[in-house]
PQR file of N, CA, C, O and H, with PARSE charges and radii, in Angstrom:
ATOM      1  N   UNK A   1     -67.150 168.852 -72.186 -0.4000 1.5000
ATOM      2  CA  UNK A   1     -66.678 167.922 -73.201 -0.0000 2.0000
ATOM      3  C   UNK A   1     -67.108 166.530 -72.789  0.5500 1.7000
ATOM      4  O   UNK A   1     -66.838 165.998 -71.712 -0.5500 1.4000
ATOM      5  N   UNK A   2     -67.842 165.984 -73.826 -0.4000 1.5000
ATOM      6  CA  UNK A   2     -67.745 164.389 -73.312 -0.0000 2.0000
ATOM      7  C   UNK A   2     -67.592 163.368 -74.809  0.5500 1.7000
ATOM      8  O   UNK A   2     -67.886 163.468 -76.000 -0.5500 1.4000
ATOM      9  H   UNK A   2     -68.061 166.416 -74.701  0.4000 1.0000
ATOM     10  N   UNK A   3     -66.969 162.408 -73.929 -0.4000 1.5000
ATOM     11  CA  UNK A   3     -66.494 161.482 -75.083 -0.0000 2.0000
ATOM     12  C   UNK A   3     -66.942 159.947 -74.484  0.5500 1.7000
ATOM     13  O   UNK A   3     -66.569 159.290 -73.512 -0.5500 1.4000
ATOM     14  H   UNK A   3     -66.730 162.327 -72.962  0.4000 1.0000
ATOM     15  N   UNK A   4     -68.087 159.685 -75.735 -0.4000 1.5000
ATOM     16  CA  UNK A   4     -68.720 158.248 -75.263 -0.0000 2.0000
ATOM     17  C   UNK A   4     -68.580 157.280 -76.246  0.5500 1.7000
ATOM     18  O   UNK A   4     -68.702 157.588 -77.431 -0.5500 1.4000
ATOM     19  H   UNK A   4     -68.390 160.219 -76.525  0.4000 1.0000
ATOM     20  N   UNK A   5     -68.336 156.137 -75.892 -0.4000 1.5000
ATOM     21  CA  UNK A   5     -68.261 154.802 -76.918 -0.0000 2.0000
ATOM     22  C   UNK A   5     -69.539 153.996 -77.053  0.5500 1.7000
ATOM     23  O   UNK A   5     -70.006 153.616 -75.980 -0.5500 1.4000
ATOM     24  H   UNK A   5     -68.237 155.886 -74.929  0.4000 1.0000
ATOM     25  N   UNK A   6     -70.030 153.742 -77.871 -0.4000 1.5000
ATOM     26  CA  UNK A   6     -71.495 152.909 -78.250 -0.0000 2.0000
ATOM     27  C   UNK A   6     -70.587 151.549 -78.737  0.5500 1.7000
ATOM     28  O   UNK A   6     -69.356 151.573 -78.765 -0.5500 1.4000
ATOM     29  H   UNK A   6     -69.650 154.050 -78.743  0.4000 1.0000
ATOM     30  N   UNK A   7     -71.471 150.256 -79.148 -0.4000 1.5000
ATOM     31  CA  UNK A   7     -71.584 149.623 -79.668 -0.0000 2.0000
ATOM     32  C   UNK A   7     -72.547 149.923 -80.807  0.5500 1.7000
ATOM     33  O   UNK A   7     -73.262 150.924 -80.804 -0.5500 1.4000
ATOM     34  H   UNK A   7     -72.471 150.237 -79.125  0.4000 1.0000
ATOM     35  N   UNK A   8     -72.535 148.815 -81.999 -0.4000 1.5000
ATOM     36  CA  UNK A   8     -73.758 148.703 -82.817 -0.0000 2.0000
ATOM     37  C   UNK A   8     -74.722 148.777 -82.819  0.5500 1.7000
ATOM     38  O   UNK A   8     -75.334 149.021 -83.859 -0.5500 1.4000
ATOM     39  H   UNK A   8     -71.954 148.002 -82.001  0.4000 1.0000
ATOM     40  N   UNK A   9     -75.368 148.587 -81.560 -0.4000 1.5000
ATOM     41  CA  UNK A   9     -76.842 147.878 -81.216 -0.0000 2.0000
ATOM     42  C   UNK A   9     -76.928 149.397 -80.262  0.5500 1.7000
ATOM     43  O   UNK A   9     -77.905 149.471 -79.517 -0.5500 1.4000
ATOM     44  H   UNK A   9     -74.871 148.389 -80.715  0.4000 1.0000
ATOM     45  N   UNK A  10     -76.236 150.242 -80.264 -0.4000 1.5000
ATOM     46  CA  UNK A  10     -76.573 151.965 -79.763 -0.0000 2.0000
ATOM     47  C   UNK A  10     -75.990 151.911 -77.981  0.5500 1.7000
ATOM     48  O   UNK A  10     -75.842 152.841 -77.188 -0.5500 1.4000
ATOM     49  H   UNK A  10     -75.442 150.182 -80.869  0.4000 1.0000
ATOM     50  N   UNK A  11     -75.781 150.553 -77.825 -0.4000 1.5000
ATOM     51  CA  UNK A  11     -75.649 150.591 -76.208 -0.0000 2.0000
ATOM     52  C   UNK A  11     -74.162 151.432 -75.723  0.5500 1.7000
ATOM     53  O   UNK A  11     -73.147 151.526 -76.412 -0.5500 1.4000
ATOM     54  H   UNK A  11     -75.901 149.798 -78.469  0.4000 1.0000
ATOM     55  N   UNK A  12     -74.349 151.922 -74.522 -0.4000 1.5000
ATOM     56  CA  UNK A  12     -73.258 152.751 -74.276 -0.0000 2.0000
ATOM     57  C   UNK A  12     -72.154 151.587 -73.445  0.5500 1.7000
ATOM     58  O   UNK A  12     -72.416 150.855 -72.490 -0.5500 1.4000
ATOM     59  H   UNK A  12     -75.174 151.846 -73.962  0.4000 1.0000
ATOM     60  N   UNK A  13     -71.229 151.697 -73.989 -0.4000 1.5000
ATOM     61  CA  UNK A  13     -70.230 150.847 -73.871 -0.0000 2.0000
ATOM     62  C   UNK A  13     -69.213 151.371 -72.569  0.5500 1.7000
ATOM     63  O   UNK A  13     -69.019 150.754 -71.522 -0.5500 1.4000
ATOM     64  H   UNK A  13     -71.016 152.292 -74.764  0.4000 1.0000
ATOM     65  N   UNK A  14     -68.572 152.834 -73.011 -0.4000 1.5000
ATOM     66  CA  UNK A  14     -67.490 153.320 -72.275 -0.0000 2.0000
ATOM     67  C   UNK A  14     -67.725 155.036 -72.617  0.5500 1.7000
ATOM     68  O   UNK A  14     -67.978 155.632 -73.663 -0.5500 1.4000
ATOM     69  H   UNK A  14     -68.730 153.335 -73.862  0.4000 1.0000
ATOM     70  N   UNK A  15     -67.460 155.597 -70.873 -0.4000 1.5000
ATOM     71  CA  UNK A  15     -67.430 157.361 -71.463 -0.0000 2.0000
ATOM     72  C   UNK A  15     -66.496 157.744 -70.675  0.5500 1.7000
ATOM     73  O   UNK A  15     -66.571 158.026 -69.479 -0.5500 1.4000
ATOM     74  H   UNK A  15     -67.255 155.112 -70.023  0.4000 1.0000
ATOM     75  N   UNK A  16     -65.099 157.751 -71.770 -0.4000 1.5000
ATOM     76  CA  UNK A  16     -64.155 158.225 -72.104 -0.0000 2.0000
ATOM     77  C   UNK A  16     -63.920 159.784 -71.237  0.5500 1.7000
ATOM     78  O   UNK A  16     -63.324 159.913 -70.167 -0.5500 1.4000
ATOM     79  H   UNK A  16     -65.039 157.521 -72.741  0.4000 1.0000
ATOM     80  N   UNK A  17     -64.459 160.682 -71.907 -0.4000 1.5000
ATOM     81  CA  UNK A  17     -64.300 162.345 -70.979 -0.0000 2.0000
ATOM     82  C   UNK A  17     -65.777 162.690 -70.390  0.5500 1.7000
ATOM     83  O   UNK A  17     -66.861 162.447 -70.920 -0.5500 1.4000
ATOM     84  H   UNK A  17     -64.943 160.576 -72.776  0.4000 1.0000
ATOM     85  N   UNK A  18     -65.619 163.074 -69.637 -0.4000 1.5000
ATOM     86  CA  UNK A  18     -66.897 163.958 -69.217 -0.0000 2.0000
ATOM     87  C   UNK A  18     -66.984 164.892 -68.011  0.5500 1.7000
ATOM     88  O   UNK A  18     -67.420 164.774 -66.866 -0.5500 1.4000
ATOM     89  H   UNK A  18     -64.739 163.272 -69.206  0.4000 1.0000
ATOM     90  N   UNK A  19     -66.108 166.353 -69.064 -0.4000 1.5000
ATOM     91  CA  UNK A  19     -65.293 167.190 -67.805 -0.0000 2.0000
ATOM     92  C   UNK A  19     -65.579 168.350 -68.858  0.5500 1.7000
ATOM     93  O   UNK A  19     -65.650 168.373 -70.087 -0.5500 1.4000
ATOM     94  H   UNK A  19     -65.754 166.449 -69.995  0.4000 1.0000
ATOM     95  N   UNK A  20     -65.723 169.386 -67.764 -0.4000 1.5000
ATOM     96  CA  UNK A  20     -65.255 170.898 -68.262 -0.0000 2.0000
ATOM     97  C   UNK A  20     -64.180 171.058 -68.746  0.5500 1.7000
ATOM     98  O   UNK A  20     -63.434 170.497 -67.944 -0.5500 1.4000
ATOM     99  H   UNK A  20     -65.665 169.368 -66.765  0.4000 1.0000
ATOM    100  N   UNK A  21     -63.423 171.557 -69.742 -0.4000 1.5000
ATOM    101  CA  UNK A  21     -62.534 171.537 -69.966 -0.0000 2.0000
ATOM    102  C   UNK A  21     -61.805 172.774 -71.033  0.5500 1.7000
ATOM    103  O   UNK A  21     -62.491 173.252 -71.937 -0.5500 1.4000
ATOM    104  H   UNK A  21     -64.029 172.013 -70.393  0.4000 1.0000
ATOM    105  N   UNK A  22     -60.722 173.109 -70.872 -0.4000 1.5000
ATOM    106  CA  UNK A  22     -60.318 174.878 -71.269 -0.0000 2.0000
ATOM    107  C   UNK A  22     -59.678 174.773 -72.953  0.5500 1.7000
ATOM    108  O   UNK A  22     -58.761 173.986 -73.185 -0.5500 1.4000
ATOM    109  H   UNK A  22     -60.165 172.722 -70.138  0.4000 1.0000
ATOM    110  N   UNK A  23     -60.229 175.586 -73.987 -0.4000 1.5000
ATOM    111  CA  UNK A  23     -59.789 175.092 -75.151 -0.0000 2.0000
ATOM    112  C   UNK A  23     -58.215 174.466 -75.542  0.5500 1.7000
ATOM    113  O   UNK A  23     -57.127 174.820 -75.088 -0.5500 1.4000
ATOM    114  H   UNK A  23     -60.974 176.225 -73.799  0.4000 1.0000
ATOM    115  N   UNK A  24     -58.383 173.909 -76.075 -0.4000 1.5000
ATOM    116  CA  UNK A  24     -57.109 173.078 -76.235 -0.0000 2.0000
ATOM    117  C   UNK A  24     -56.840 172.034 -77.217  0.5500 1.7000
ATOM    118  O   UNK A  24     -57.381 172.079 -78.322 -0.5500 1.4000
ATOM    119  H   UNK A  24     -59.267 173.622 -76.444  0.4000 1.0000
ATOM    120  N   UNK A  25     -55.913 170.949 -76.837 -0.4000 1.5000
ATOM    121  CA  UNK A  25     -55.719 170.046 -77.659 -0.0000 2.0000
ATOM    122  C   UNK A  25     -55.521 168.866 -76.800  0.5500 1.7000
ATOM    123  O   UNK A  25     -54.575 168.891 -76.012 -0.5500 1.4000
ATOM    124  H   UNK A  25     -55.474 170.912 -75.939  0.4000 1.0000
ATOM    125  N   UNK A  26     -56.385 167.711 -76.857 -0.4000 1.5000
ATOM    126  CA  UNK A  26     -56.119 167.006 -75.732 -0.0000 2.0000
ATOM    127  C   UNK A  26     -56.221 165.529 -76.722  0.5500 1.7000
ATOM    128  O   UNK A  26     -56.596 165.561 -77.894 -0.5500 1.4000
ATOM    129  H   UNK A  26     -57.153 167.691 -77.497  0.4000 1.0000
ATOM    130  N   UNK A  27     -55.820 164.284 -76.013 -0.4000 1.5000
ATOM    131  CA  UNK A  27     -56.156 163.103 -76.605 -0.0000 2.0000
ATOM    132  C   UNK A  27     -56.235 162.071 -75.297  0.5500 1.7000
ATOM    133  O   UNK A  27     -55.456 162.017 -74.345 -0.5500 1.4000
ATOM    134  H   UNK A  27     -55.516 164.257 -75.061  0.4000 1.0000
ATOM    135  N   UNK A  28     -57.723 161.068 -75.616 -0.4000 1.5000
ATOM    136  CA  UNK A  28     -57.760 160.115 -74.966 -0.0000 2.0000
ATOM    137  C   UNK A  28     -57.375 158.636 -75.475  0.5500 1.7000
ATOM    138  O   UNK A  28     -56.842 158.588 -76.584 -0.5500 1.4000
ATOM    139  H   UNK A  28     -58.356 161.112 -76.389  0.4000 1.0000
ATOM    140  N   UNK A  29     -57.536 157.703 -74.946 -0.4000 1.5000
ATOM    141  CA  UNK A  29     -56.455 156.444 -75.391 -0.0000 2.0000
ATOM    142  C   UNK A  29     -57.836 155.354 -74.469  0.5500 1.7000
ATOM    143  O   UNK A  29     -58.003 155.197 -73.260 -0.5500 1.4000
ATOM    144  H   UNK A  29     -57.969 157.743 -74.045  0.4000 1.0000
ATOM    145  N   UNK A  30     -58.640 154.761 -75.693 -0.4000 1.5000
ATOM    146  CA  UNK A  30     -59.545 154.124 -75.047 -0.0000 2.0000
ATOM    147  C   UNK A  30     -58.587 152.566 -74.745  0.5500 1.7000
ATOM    148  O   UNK A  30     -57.600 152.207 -75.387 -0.5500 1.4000
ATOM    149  H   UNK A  30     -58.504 154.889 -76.676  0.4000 1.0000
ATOM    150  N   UNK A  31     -59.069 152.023 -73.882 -0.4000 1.5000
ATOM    151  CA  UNK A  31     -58.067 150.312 -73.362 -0.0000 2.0000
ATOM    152  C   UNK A  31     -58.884 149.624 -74.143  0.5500 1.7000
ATOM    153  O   UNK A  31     -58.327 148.527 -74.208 -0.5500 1.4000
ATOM    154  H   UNK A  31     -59.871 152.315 -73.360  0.4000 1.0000
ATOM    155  N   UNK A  32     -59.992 149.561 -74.871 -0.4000 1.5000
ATOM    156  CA  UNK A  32     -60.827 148.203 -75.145 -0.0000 2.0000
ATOM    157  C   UNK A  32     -61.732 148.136 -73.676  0.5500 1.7000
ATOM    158  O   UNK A  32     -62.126 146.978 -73.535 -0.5500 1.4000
ATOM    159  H   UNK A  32     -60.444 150.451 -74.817  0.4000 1.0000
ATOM    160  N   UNK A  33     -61.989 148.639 -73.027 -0.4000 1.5000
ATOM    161  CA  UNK A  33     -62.861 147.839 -71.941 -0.0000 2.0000
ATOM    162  C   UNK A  33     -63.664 148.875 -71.530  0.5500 1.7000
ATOM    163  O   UNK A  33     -63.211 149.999 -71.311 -0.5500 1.4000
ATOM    164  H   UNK A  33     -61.669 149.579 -73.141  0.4000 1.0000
ATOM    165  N   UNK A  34     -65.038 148.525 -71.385 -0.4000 1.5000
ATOM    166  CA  UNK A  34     -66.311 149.134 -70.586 -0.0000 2.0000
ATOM    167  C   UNK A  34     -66.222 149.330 -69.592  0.5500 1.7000
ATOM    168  O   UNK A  34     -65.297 148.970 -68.865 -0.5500 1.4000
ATOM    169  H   UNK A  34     -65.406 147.612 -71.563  0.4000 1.0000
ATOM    170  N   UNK A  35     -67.239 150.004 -69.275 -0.4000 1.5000
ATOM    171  CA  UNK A  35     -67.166 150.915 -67.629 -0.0000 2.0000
ATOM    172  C   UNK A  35     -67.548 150.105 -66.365  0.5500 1.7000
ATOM    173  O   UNK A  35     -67.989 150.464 -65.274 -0.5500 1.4000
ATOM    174  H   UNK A  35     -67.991 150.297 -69.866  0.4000 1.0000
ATOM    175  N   UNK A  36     -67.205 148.789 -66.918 -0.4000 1.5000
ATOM    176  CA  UNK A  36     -67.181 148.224 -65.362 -0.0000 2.0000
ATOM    177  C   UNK A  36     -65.792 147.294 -65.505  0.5500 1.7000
ATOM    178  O   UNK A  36     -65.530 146.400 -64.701 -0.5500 1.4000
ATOM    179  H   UNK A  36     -66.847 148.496 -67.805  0.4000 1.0000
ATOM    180  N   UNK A  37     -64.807 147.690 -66.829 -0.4000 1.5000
ATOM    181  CA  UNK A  37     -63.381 147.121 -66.731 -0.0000 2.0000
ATOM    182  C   UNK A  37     -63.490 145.828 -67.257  0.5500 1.7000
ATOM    183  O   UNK A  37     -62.426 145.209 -67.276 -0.5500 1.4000
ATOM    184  H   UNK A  37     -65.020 148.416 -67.483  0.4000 1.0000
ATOM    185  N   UNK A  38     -64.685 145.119 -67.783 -0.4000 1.5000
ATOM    186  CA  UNK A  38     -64.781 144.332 -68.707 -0.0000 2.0000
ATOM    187  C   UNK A  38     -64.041 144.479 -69.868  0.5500 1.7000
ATOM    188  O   UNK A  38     -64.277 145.471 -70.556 -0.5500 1.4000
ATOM    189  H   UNK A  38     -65.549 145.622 -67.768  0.4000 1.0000
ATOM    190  N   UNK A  39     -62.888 143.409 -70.353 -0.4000 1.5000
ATOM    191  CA  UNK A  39     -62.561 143.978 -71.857 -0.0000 2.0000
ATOM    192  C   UNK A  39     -63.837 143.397 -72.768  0.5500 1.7000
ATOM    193  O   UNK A  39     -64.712 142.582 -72.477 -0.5500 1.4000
ATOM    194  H   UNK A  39     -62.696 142.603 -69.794  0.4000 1.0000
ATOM    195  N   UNK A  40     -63.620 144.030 -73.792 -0.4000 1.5000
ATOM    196  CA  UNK A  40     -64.880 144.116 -74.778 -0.0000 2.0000
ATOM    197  C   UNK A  40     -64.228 143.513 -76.109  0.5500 1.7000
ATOM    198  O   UNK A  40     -63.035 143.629 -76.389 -0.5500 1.4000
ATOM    199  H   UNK A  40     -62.909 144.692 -74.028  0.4000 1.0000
ATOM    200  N   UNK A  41     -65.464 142.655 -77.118 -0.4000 1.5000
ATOM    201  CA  UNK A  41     -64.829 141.904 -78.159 -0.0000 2.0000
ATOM    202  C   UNK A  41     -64.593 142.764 -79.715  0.5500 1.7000
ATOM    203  O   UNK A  41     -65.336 143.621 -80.195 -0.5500 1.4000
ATOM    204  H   UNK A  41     -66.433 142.561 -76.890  0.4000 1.0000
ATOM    205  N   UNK A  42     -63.455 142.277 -80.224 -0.4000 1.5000
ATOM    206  CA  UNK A  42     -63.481 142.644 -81.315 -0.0000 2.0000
ATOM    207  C   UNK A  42     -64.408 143.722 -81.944  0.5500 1.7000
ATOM    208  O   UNK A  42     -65.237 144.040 -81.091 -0.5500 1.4000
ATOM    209  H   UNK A  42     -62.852 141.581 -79.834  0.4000 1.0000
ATOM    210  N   UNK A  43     -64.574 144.335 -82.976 -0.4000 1.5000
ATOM    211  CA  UNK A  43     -65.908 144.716 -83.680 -0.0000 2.0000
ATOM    212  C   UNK A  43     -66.275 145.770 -84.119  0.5500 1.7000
ATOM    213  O   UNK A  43     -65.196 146.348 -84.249 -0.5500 1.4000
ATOM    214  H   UNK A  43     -63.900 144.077 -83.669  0.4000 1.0000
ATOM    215  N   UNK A  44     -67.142 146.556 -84.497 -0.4000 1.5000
ATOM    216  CA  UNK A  44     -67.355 148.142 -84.865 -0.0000 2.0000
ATOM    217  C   UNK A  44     -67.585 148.540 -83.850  0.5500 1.7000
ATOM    218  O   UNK A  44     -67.994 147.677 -83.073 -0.5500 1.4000
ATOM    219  H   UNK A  44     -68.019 146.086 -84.391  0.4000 1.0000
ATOM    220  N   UNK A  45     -67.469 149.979 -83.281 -0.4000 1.5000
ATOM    221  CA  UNK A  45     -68.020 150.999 -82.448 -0.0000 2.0000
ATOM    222  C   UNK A  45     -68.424 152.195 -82.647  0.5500 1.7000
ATOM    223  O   UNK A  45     -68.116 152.694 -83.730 -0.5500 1.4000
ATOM    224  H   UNK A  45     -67.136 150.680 -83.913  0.4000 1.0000
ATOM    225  N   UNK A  46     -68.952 152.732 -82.011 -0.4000 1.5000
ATOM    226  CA  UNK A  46     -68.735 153.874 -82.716 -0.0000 2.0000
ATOM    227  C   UNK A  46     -68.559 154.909 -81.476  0.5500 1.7000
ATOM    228  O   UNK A  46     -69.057 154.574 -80.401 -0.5500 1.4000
ATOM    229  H   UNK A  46     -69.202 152.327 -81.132  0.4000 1.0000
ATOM    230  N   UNK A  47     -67.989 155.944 -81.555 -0.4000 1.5000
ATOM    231  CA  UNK A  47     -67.656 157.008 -80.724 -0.0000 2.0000
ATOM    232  C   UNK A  47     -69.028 158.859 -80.910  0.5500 1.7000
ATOM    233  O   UNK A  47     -69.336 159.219 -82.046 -0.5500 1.4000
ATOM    234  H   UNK A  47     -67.585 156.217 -82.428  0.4000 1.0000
ATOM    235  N   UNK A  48     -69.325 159.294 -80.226 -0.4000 1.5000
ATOM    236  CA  UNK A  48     -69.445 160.070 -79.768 -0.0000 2.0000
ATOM    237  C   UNK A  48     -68.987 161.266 -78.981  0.5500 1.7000
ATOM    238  O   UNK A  48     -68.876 161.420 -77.765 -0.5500 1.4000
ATOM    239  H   UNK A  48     -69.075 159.000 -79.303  0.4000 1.0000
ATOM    240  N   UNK A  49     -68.662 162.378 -80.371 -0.4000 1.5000
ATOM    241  CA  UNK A  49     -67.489 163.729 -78.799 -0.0000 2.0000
ATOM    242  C   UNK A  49     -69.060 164.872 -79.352  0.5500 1.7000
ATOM    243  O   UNK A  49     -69.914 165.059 -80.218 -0.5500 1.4000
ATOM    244  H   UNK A  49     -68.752 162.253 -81.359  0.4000 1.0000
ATOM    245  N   UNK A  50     -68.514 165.323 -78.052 -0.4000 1.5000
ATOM    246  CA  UNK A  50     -69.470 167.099 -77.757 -0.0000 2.0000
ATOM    247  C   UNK A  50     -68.834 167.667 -77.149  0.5500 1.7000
ATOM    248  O   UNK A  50     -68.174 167.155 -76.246 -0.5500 1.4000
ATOM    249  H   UNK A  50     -67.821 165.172 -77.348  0.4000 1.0000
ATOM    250  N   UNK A  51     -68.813 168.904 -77.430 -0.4000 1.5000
ATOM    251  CA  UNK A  51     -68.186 169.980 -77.080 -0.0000 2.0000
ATOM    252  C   UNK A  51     -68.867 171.125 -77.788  0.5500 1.7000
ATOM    253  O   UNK A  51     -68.745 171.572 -78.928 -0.5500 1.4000
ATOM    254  H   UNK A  51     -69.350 169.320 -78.164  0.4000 1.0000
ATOM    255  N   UNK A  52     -69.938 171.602 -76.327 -0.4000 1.5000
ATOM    256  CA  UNK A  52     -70.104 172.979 -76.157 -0.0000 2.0000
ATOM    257  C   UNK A  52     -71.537 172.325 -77.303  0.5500 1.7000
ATOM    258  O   UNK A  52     -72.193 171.344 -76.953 -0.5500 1.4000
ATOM    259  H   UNK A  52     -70.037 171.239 -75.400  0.4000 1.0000
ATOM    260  N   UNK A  53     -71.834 173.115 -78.731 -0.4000 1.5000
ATOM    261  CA  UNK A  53     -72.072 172.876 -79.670 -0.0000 2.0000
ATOM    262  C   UNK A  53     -72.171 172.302 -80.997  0.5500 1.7000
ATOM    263  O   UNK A  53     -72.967 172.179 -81.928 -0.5500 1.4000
ATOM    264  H   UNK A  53     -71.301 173.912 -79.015  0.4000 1.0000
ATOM    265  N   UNK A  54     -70.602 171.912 -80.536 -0.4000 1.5000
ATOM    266  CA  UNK A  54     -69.877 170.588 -81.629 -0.0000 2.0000
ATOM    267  C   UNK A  54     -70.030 169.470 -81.004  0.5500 1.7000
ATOM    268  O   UNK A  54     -69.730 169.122 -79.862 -0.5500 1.4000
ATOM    269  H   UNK A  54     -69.955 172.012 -79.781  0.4000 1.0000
ATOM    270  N   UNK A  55     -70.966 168.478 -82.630 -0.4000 1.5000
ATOM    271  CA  UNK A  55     -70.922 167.337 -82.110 -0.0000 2.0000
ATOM    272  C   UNK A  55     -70.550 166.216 -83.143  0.5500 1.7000
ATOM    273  O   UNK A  55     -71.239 166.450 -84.135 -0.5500 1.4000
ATOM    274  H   UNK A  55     -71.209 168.761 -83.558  0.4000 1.0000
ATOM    275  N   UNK A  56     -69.892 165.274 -83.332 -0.4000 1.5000
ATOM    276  CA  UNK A  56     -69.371 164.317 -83.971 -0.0000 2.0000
ATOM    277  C   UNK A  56     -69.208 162.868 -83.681  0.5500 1.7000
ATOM    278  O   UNK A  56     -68.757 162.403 -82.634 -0.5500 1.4000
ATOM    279  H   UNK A  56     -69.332 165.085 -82.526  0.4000 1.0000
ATOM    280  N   UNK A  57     -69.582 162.267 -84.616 -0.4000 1.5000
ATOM    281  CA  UNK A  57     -70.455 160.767 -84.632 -0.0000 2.0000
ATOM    282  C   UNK A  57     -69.571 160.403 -85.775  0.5500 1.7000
ATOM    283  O   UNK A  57     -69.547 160.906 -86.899 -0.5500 1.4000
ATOM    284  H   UNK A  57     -69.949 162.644 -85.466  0.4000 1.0000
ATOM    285  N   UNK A  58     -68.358 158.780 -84.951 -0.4000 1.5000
ATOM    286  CA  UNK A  58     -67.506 158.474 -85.916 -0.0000 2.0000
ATOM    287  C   UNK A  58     -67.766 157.147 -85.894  0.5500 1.7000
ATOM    288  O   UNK A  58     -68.433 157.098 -84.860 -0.5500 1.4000
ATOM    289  H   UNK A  58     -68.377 158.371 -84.038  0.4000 1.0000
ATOM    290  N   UNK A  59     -67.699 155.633 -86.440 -0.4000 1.5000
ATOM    291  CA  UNK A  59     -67.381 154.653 -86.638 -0.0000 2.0000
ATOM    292  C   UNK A  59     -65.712 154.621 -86.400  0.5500 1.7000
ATOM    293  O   UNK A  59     -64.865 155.402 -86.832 -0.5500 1.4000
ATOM    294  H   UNK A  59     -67.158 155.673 -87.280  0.4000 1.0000
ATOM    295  N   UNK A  60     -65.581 153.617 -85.687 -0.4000 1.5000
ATOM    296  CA  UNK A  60     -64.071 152.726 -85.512 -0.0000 2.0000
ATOM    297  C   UNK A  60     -63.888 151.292 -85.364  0.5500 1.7000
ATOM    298  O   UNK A  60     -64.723 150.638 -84.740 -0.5500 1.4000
ATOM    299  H   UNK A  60     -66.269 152.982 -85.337  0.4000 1.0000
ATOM    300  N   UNK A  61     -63.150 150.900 -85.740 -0.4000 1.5000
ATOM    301  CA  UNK A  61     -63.258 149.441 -85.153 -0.0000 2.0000
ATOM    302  C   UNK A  61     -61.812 148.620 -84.337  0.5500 1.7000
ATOM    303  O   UNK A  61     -60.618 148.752 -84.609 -0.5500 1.4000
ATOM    304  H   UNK A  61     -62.471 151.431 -86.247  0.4000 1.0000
ATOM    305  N   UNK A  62     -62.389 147.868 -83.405 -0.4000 1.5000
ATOM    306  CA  UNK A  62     -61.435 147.301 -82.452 -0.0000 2.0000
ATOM    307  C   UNK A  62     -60.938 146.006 -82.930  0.5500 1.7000
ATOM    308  O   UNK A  62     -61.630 144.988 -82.894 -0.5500 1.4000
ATOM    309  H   UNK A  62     -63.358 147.760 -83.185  0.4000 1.0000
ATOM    310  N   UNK A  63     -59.918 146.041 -83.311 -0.4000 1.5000
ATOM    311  CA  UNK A  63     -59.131 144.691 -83.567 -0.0000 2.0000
ATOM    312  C   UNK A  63     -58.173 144.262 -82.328  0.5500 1.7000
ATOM    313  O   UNK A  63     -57.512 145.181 -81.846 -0.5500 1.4000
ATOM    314  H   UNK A  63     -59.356 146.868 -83.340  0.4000 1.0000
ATOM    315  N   UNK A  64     -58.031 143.036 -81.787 -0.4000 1.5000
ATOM    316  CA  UNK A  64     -57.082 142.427 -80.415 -0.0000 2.0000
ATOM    317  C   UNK A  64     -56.620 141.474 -81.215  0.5500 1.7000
ATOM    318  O   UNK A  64     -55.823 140.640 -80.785 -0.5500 1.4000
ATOM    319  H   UNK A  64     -58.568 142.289 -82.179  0.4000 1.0000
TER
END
């Protein structure tokens, strides 16, 4: 399973899951901040999940 955050401009922002993991029901809780703990501004994002064969490409946006 992995779960990655882009920005607009395609850059990888933050990755959220990236684990084996046993079917289920799980939820992550992004903070606003990139993978070096930078918080990040306002704006669209967009998310990225996979799993296995499933893959899904969402728009969200961060309001502070």
């Amino acid at each position: 399973v992995k779960l990655e955050i882009y920005n607009v401009l395609g850059q990888k922002v933050r990755t959220l899951v990236d684990a084996q993991m046993q079917p289920g029901r799980y939820k992550a809780t992004w903070d606003g901040r990139n993978d070096t703990g930078a918080a990040v501004t306002s704006g669209v994002y967009i998310y990225r999940f996979v799993a296995g064969d499933f893959k899904s490409v969402q728009k969200m946006i961060l309001m502070k």
